[in-house]
C-alpha positions in Angstrom: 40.9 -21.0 -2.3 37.7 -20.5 -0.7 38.7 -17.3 1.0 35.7 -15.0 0.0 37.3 -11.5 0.3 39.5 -9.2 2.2 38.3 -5.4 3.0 41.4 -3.4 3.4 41.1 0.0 4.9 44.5 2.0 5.3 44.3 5.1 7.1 46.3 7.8 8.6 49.4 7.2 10.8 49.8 3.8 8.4 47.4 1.9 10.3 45.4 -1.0 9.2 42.1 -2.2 10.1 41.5 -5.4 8.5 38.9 -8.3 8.1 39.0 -11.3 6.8 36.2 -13.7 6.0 35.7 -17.3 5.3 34.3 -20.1 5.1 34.9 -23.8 5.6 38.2 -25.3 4.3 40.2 -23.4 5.9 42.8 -25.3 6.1 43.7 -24.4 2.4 44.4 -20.7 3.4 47.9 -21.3 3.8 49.0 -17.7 1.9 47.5 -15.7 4.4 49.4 -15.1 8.1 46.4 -15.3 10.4 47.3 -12.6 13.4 44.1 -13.2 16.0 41.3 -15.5 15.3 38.0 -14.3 16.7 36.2 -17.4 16.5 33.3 -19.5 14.6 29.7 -20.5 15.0 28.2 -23.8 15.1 25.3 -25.0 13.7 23.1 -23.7 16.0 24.3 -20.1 15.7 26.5 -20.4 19.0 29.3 -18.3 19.3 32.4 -20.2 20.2 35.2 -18.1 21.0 38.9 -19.9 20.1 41.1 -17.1 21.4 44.0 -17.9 23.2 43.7 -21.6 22.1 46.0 -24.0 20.1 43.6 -24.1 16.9 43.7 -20.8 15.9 46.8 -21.7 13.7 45.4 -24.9 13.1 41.5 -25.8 11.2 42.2 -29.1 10.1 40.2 -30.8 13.0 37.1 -28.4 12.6 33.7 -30.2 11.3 33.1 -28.8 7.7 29.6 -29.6 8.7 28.9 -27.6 11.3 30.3 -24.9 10.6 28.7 -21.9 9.4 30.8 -18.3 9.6 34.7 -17.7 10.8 35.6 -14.5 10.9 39.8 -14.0 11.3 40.5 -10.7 12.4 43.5 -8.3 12.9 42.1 -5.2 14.9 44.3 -2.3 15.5 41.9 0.6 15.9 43.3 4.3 14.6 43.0 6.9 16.4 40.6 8.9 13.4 38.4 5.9 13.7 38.1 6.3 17.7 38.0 10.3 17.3 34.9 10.1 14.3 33.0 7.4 16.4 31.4 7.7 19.5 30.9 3.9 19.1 34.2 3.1 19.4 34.7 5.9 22.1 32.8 3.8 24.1 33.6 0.4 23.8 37.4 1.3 24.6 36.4 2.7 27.7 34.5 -0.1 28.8 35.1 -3.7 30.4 34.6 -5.1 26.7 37.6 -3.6 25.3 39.7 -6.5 26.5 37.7 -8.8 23.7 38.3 -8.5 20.3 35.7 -6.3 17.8 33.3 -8.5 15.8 32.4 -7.3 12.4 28.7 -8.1 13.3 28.9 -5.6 15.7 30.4 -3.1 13.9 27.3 -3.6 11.4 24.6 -3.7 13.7 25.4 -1.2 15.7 26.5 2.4 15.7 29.9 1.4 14.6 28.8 1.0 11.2 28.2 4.9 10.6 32.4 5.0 11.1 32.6 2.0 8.5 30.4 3.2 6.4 31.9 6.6 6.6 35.7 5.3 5.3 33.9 3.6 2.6 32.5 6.8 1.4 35.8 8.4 1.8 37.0 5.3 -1.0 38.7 3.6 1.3 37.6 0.2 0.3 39.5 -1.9 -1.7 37.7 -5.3 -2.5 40.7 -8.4 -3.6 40.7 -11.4 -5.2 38.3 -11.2 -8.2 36.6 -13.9 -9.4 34.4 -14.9 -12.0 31.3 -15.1 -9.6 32.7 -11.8 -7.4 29.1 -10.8 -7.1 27.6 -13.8 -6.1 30.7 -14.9 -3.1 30.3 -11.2 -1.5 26.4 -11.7 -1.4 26.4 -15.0 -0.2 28.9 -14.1 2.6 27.1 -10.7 3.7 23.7 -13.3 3.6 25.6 -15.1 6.3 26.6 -11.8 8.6 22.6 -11.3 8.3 23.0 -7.4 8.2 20.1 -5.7 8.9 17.9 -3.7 6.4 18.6 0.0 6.5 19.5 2.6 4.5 23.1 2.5 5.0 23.3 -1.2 4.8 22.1 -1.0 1.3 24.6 1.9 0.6 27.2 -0.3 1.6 26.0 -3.2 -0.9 26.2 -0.3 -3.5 29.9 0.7 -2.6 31.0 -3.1 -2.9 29.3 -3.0 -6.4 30.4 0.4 -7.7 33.5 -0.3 -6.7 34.2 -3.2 -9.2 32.2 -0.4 -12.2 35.1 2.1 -11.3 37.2 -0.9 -12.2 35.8 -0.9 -15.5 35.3 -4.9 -15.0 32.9 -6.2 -18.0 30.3 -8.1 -17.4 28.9 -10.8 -19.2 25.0 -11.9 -18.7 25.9 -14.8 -16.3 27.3 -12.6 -13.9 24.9 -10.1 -14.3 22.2 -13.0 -13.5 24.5 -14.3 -10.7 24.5 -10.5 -8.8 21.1 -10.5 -9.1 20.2 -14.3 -8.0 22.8 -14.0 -5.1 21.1 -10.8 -2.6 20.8 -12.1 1.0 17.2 -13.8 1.7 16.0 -10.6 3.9 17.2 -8.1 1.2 14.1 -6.0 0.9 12.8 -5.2 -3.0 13.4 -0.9 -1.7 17.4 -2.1 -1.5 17.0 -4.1 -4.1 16.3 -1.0 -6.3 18.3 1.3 -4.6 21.4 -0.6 -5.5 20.1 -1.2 -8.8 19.5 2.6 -9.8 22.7 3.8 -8.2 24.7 0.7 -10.0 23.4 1.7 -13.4 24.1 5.7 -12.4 27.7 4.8 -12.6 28.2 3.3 -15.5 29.2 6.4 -17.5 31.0 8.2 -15.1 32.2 7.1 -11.6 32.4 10.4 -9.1 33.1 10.3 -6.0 32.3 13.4 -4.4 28.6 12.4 -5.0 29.2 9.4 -2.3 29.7 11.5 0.6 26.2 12.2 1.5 24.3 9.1 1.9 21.0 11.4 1.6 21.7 12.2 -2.1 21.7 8.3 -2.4 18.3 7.8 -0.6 16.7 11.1 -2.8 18.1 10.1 -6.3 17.2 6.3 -6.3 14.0 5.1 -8.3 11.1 4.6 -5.4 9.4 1.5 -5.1 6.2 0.7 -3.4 4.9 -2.5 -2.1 1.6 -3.5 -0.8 2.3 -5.7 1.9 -1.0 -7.1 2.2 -1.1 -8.7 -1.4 3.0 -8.3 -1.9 2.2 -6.7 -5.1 5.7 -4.4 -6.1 5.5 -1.5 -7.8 8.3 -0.1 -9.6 7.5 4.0 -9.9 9.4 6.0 -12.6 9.1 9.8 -12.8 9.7 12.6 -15.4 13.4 12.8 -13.8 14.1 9.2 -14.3 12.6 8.9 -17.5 15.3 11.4 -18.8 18.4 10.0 -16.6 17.0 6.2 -18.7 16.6 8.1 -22.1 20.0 9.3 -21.9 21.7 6.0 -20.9 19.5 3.8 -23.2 21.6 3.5 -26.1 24.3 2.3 -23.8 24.1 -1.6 -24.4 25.5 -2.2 -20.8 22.9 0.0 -19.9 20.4 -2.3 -21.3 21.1 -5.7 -20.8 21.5 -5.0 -16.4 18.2 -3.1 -16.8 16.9 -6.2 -18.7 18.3 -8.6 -16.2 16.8 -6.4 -13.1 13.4 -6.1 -14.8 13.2 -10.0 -15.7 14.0 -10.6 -12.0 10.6 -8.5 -11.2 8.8 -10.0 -14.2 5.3 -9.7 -11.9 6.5 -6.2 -11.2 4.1 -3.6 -12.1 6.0 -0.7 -13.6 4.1 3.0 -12.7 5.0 5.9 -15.5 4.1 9.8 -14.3 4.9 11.8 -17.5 4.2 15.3 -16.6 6.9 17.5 -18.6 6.8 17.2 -22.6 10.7 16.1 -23.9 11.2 15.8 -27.6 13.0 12.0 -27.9 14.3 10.4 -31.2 12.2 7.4 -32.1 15.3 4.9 -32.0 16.1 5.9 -28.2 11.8 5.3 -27.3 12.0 2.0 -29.0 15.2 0.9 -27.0 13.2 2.1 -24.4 10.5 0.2 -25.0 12.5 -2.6 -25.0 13.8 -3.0 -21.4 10.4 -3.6 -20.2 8.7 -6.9 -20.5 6.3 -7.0 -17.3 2.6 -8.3 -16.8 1.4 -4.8 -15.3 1.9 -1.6 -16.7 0.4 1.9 -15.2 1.3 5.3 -17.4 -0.3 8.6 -16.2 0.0 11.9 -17.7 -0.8 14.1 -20.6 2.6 13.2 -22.7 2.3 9.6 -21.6 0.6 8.9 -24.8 4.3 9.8 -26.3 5.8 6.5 -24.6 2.5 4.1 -24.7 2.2 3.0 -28.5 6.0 2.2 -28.2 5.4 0.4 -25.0 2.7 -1.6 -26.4 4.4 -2.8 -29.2 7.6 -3.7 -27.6 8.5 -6.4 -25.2 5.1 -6.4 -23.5 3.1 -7.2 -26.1 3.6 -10.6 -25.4 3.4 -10.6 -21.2 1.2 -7.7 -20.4 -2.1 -8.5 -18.4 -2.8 -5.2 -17.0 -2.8 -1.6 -19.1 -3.4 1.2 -17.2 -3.9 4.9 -19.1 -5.2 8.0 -17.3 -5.4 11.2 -18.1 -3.7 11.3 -21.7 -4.7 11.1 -25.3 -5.8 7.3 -27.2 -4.6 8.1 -30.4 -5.1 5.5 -33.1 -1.9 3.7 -32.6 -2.3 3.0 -29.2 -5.9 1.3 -30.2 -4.0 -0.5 -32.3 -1.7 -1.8 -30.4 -4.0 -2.8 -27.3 -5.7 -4.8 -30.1 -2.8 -7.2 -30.6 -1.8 -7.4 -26.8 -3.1 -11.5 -27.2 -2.9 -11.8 -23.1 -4.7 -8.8 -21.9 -6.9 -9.0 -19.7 -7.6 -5.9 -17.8 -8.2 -2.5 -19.5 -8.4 0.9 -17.7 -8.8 4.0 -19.8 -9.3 6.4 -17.4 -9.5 10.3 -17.9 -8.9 9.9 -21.6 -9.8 11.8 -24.5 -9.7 11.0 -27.9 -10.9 7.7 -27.5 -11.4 5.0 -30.5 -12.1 1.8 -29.5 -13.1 0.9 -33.1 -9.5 0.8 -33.8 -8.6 -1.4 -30.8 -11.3 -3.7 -31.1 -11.0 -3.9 -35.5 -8.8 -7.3 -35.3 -9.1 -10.7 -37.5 -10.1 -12.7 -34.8 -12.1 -11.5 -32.0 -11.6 -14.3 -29.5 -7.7 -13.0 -29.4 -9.1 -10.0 -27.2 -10.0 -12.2 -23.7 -10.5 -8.5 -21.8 -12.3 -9.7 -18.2 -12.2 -6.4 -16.5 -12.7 -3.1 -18.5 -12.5 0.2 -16.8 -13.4 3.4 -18.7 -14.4 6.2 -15.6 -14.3 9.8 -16.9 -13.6 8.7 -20.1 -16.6 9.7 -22.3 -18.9 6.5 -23.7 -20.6 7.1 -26.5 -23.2 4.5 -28.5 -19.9 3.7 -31.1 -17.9 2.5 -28.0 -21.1 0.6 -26.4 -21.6 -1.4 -29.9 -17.6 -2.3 -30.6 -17.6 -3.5 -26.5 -20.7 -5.8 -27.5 -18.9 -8.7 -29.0 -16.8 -8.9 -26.3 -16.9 -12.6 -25.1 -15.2 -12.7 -21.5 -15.8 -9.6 -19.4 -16.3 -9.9 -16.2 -16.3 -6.2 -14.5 -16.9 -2.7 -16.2 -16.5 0.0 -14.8 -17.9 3.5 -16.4 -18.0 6.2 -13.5 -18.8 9.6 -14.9 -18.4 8.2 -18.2 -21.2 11.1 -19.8 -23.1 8.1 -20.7 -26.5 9.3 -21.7 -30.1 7.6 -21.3 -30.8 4.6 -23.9 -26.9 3.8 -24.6 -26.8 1.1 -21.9 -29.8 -0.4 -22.9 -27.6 -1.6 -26.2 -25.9 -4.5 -24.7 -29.2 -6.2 -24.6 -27.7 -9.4 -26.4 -23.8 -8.9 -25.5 -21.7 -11.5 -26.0 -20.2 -11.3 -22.4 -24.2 -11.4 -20.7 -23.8 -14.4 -19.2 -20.5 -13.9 -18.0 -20.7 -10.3 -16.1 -21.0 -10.3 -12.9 -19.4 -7.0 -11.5 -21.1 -3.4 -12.8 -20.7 0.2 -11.9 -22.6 2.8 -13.9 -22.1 5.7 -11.2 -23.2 9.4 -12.1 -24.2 8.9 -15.1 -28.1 9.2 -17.2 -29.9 6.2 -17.2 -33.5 4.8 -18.1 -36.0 2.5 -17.4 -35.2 0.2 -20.8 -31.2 0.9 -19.1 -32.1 -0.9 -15.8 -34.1 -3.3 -17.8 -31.0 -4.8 -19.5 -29.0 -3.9 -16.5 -30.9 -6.4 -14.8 -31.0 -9.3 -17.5 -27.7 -10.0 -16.4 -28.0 -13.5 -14.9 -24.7 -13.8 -12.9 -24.6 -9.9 -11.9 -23.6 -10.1 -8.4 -22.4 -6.3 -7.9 -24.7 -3.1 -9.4 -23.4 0.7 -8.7 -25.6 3.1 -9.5 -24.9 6.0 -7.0 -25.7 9.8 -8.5 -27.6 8.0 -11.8 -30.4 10.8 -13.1 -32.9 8.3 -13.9 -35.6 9.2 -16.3 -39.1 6.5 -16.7 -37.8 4.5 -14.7 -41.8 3.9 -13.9 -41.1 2.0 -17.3 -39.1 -0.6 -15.7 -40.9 -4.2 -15.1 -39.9 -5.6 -11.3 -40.8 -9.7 -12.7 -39.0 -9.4 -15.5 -35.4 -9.5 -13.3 -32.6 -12.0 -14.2 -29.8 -11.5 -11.8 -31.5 -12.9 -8.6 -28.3 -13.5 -6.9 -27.5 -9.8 -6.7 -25.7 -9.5 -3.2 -24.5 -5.8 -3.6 -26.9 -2.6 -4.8 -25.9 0.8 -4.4 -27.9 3.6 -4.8 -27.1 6.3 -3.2 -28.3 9.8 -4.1 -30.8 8.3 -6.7 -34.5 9.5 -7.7 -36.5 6.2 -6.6 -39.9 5.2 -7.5 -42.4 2.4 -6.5 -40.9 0.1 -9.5 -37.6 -0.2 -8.6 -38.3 -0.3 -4.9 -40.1 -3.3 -6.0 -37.7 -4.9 -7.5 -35.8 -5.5 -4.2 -38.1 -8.0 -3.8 -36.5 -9.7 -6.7 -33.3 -10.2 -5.2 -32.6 -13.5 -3.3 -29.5 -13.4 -1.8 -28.8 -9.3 -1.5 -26.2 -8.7 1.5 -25.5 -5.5 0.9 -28.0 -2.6 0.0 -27.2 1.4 0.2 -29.9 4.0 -0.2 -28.1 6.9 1.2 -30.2 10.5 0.5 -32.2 8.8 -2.3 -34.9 11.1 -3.2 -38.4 9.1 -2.6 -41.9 10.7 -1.0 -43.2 8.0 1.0 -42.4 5.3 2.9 -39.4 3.3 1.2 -39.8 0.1 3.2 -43.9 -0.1 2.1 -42.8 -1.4 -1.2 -40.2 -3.9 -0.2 -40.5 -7.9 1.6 -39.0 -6.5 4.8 -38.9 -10.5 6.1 -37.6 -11.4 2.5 -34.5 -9.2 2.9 -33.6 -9.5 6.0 -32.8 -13.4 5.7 -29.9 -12.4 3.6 -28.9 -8.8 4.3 -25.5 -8.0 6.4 -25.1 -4.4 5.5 -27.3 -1.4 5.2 -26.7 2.6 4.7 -30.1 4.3 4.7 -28.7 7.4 5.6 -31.7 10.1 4.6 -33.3 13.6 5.6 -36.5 13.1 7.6 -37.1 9.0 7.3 -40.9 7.8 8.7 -40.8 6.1 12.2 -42.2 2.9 10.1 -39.2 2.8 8.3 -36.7 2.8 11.2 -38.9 0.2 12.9 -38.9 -2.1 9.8 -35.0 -1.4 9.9 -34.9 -2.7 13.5 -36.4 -6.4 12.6 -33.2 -7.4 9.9 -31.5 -9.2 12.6 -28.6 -10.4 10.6 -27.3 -7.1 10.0 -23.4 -6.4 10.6 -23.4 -2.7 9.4 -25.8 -0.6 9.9 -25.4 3.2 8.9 -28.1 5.1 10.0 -27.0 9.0 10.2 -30.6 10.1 10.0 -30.3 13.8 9.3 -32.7 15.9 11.3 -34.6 12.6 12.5 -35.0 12.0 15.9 -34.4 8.8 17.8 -35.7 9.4 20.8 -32.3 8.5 22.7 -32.9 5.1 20.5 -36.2 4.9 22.8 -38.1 4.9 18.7 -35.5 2.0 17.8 -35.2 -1.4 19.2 -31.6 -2.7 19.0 -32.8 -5.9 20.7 -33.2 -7.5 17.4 -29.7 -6.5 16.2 -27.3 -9.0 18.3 -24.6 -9.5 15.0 -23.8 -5.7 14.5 -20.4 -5.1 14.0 -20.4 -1.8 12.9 -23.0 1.0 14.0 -22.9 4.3 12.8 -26.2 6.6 14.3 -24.3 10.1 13.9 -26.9 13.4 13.2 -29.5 11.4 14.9 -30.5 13.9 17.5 -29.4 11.7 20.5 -28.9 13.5 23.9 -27.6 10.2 25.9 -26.5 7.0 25.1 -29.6 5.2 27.5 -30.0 2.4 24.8 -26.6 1.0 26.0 -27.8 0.5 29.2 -30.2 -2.3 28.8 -29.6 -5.7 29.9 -28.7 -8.1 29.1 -26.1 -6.3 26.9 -26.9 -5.8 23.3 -24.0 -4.9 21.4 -21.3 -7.7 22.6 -20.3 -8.4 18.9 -19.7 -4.3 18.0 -16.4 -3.6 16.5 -16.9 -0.1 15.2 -19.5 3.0 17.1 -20.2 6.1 15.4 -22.2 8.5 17.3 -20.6 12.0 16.0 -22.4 15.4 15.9 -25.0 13.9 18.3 -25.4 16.5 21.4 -24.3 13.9 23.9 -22.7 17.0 26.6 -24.5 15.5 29.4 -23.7 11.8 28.4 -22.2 9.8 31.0 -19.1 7.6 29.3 -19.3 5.0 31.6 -21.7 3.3 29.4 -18.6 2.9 26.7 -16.7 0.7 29.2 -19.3 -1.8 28.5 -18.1 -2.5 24.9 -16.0 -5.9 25.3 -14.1 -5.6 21.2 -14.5 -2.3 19.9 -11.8 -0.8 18.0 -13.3 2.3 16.6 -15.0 5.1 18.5 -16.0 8.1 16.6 -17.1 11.0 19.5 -16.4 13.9 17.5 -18.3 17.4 17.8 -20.9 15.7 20.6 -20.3 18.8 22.7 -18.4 17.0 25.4 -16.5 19.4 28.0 -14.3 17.7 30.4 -16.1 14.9 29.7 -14.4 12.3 32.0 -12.5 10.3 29.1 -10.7 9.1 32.2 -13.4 6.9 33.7 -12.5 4.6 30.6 -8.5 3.9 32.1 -9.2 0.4 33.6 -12.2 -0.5 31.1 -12.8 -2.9 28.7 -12.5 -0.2 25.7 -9.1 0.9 27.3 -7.5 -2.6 26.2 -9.2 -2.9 22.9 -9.8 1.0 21.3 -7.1 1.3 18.5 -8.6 4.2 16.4 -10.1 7.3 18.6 -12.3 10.0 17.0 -12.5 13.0 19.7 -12.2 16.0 17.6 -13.8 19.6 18.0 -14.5 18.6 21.7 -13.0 19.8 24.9 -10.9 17.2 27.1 -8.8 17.8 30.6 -5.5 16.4 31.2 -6.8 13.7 32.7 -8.6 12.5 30.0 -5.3 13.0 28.1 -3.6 11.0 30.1 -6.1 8.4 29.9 -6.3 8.4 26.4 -2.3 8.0 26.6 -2.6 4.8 28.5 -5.0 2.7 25.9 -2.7 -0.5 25.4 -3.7 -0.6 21.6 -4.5 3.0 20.3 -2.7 3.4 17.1 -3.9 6.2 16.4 -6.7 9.0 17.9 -7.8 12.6 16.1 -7.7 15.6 18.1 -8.2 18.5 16.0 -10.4 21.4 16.9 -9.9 19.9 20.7 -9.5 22.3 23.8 -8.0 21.6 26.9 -7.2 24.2 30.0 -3.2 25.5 29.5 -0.8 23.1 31.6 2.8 22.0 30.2 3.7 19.2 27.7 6.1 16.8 28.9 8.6 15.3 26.0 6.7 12.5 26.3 3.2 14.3 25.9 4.8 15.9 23.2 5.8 12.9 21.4 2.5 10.8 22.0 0.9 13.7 20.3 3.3 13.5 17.0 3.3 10.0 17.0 -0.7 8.8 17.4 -2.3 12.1 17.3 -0.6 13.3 13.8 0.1 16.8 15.8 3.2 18.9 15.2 4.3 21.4 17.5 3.4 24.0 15.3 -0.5 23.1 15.2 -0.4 23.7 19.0 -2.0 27.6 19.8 -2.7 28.9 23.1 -5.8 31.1 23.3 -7.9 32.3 26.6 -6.0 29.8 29.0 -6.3 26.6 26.7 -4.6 24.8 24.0 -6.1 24.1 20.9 -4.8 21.2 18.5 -5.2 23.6 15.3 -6.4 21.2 11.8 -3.5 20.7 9.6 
């Protein structure tokens, strides 16, 4: 019998409300008396309605080929269904209520909160079990193509919990077969929702905790997923930690979580172990057992409890990515990263107790492949710096606030990885000049960070003597510069992107450095800096393949741009020139128009009251528009309705400025703002309409309650 299964609800009164579903062959359901046939769909998804037709007793002539879903339908609708929906309130009283009720709508629509309600009231009864139960009910929900939501998902839950109340045992095929069989469009949040909720079950089955579908969405493991790179991550917390300790000795328990987490073997599992619980070591090695993933994040002081068993469990032989923050590296766990044979990226971040002698202390050193290491706030000492030396393959480091003093760098003169590094961030911490020496032997460096470095004779440092000429990104900001390694930018044949934000240097920086030589090649440049020479800025103004240029001259003075010739600059993108003393926006006014390629406009805490705005509808593709604290009062926001910005603006800085309604309204009507920041703004008391109100919540981030009133105006109050 191909029949796939019958949902029985009984109710008061002794009413019925059944559905039937199947597919194909249906000539074989000769045990069932069909009452009403609805209909079926083709292959093209058209409905054909067979109502009041001589088939509906009779299949044998249908083509098995086309036809994808029949749904065969007794309705007789109770009157506690019709009293507990408003959905079915309506559709009796309107013209529809002469045609029968399809199950999709019921599902799509509002109707479903009454379906889903009886099933929470254990209603549902699911009949005719079958070896591959899981797998026939998914396959034919797949083909009802029920939408993702929160109650959609409960209701997969229901049809599964429903067969644990039954005590049914599962063997591993099934269990493979219930995971292999959700619909195409089943989101990886449902996925896990069903799964959590199945395996809260198997214990004890109550009932009362179905009622309200909240508890289900609050207990359930949270997932995240980066939609960008479709990267899933699995996040467990101190709560389900303890609800998986106490089910692990379960074998049950164990072989579904097994089977989920294989399903998800690129899955990267996130740990937060905040609370300290006292575990016997059998239950933390089961534990460790139900993971075997390729990425593995554990955060927390007690983490360091769960890690060495984690290690040395099931991922020993499929982990790629550790991640440790904030906890102890005792000697085990060093141990154990030693024999994980396909690791490849290390991060040991906010750790104490360190002892990478340990870790790296194994027979054969080319077992330990590492390509990315990562050791911010974790304190580097020389023992560290000489065990990381005969590392053969990596490819980024990372030490950020690492305590690394002056002279430890300069170690890894002859490092086995030299020729293969190419990615290097030594931020806020001591360096010197034999440090940037060997920093810059690197051949294939392509990426240096050396923002907040104290750097001590660094006159030492010899520009010539510079390996990694295809350095395309050096940061430095808030570093003490001299001549030398201004020099050395000179060195550097294909630099792109170069930021010098509040160095400390006496003198004119751009003296020093091939001006012409650097602006063949560079695209991006923050020389953001306390009182900057006019040669400078005019040096700035002749790198005409800039795309981002972040001025924010502190205290300077640019003359209303009069001191700074944008002519030069035709492929900017992005242009920030906040603190920069400007009093109009005059340079926008010359012609032909400069800035046709400008995606992005900072001009923030300029004083630009007297500015007229009109010069912004000029912009042909900019998204970005930072206006915030320029002393604008009624500013005339609304000249910009029908312009160029009004059909292109999707992120709108206007904070700690005064605006009229008008210019609210304006704002209101920009096709493609997703979102625009208001805070500290004033406008003159008038009313909100619900629609005012709900623009404000939606793309202004602005409750209700960070509304005052206050002299006759309304003031959007910071969060």
């Amino acid at each position: 019998m191909r029949l796939l299964f019958l949902i029985k609800l009984t109710f008061i009164f002794s009413q019925e409300f059944t559905f039937v579903f199947a597919k194909r062959k249906l000539n074989n359901i000769k045990c069932w008396k069909i009452e009403e046939s609805i209909g079926l769909f083709d292959g093209l998804q058209n409905f054909k309605d067979i109502l009041n037709t001589e088939i509906k007793t009779n299949f044998s002539y249908i083509d098995e080929n086309s036809l994808k879903k029949i749904y065969i339908s007794k309705v007789d609708i109770p009157r506690y269904i019709i009293l507990s929906s408003g959905f079915f309130g309506a559709y009796l009283d309107s013209p529809l209520n002469k045609k029968p009720i399809y199950l999709t709508n019921i599902i799509s629509l509002k109707g479903f909160d009454a379906f889903i309600f009886f099933i929470q009231c254990h209603s549902l009864e699911v009949y005719i079990l079958t070896q591959n139960i899981f797998h026939e009910i998914f396959i034919c929900l797949d083909y009802l193509q029920i939408d993702e939501t929160l109650k959609n998902s409960y209701f997969y839950v229901n049809l599964i919990r429903s067969q644990v109340a039954s005590k049914i045992n599962f063997d591993t095929r099934e269990i493979e077969n219930l995971f292999l069989s959700l619909p195409n469009n089943f989101l990886i949040q449902n996925f896990l929702n069903l799964f959590s909720y199945l395996i809260s079950s198997i214990n004890a089955y109550n009932p009362i905790n179905d009622i309200d579908c909240e508890n289900f969405k609050l207990n359930s493991i949270k997932i995240q997923e980066n939609q960008s790179t479709k990267n899933k991550t699995i996040i467990l917390k101190d709560h389900d930690i303890v609800s998986i300790m106490e089910n692990v000795e379960n074998i049950w328990y164990r072989n579904i979580f097994r089977q989920f987490i294989y399903q998800l073997l690129s899955v990267q599992i996130k740990i937060y172990i905040m609370d300290f619980h006292l575990y016997k070591i059998s239950k933390l090695k089961l534990f460790a057992d139900l993971f075997k993933v390729k990425e593995l994040h554990i955060e927390g002081y007690y983490s360091y409890i769960f890690a060495s068993y984690l290690l040395n469990g099931l991922c020993k032989n499929t982990l790629i990515t550790f991640f440790l923050c904030g906890s102890r590296i005792t000697e085990s766990i060093s141990l154990n990263i030693s024999k994980l044979k396909k690791l490849q990226c290390l991060f040991l971040i906010s750790c104490t107790g360190i002892c990478l002698g340990s870790m790296m202390r194994i027979v054969n050193q080319n077992l330990l492949r590492l390509k990315r290491l990562d050791f911010s706030r974790t304190n580097i000492t020389e023992k560290e710096i000489r065990q990381i030396f005969h590392l053969h393959s990596v490819e980024r480091i990372k030490m950020c606030g690492s305590n690394i003093n002056q002279g430890t760098i300069s170690l890894l003169r002859d490092c086995k990885f030299k020729s293969s590094l190419r990615y290097l961030n030594l931020a806020n911490n001591i360096l010197n000049g034999e440090d940037i020496s060997v920093i810059f032997s690197f051949p294939n460096l392509y990426h240096l960070d050396i923002t907040g470095c104290r750097l001590k004779n660094s006159q030492e440092i010899k520009p010539y003597i510079i390996a990694c000429r295809n350095l395309k990104a050096l940061y430095m900001t808030y570093v003490n510069l001299n001549k030398n390694i201004l020099k050395t930018l000179n060195y550097f044949l294909s630099l792109e992107i170069l930021s010098m934000y509040l160095v400390v240097y006496n003198g004119v920086i751009f003296d020093e450095v091939n001006t012409s030589l650097i602006a063949q090649t560079l695209i991006e440049l923050d020389f953001g800096q306390k009182y900057r020479t006019l040669s400078d800025i005019q040096k700035i103004s002749q790198m005409k393949n800039l795309k981002k240029l972040n001025l924010k001259l502190k205290e300077n003075d640019l003359k209303d741009g009069k001191l700074f010739n944008f002519q030069n600059l035709k492929c900017l993108k992005v242009l920030n020139i906040s603190l920069c003393n400007l009093n109009f926006l005059d340079f926008c006014k010359k012609i032909p128009f400069l800035f046709e390629k400008l995606e992005k406009l900072s001009v923030a805490k300029n004083v630009l009251s007297e500015t007229d705005l009109n010069l912004l509808g000029k912009f042909q593709i900019l998204n970005y528009l930072n206006l915030s604290n320029t002393g604008l009062k009624n500013c005339g926001i609304f000249i910009l309705r029908n312009s160029l910005v009004s059909n292109t603006l999707e992120y709108f800085d206007f904070g700690e400025n005064e605006l009229s309604y008008n210019d609210f309204l304006a704002v209101k009507s920009f096709k493609r703002l997703k979102y625009i920041r208001l805070f500290d703004c004033k406008m003159p008391f008038r009313h909100f309409t619900d629609n005012d109100i709900l623009f404000l919540k939606n793309k202004c981030s602005i409750e209700s309650k960070n509304i005052s009133y206050k002299n006759g105006y309304i003031i959007f109050k910071v969060k």
